[in-house]
C-alpha positions in Angstrom: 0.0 0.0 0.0 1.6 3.4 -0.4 2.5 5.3 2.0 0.5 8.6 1.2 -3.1 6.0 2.5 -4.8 7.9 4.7 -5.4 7.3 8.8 -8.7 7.1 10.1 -9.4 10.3 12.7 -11.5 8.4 14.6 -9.7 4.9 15.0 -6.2 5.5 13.5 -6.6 2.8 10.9 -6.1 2.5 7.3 -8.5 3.9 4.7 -9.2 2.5 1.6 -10.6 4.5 -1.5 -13.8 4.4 -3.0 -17.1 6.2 -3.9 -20.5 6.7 -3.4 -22.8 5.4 -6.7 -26.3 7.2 -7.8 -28.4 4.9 -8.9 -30.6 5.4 -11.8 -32.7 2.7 -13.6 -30.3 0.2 -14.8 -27.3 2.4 -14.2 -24.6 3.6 -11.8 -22.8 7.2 -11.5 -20.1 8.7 -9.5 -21.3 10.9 -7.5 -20.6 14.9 -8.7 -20.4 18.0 -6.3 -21.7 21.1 -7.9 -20.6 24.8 -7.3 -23.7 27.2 -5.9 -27.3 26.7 -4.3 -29.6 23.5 -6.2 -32.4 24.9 -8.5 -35.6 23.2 -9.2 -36.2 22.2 -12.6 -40.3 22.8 -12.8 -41.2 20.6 -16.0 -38.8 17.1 -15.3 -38.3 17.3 -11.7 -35.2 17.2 -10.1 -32.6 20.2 -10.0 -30.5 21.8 -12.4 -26.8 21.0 -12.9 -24.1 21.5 -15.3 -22.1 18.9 -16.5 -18.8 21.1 -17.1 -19.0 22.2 -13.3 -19.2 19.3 -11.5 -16.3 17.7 -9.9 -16.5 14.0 -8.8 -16.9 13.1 -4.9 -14.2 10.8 -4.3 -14.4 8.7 -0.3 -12.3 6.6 1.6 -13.6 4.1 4.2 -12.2 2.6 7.3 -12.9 -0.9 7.1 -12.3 -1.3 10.9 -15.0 1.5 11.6 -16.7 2.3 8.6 -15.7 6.1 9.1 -16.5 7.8 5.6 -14.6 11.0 4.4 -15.2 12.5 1.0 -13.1 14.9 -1.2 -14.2 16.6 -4.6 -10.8 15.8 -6.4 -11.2 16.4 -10.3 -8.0 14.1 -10.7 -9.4 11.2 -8.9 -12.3 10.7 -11.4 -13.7 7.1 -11.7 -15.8 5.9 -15.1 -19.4 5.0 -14.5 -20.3 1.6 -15.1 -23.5 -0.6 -15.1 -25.3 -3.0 -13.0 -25.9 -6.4 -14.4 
């Protein structure tokens, strides 16, 4: 493992690195953090977003707690894939 893994703050163990999936239908996405207040969207439901300003939510895990902590880091981006 190299030695930049984070610690857990709460139990001073290893952290392993993952992320948090929306699921939609038949799909899976990484999950985005988006710059400024959410807006309704009236016709379709949901809020508005744009795609060019989100950043993807990266997490790491203690697997002897289960402490999450996540980080919007654009270089840590992980492809979308679907659920059989």
């Amino acid at each position: 493992m190299p030695a930049d893994v984070p610690r857990c703050p709460k139990c001073n163990h290893r952290m392993e690195l993952g992320y948090v999936a929306d699921v939609v239908r038949y799909s899976a996405l990484q999950s985005s953090w988006t710059p400024g207040k959410p807006e309704r969207r009236l016709f379709l439901g949901g809020i508005k977003w744009h795609r060019r300003e989100r950043i993807p939510i990266v997490s790491y895990r203690c697997a002897n707690c289960g402490f999450l902590e996540s980080y919007a880091l654009p270089l840590l981006t992980m492809k979308p894939y679907r659920i059989p």
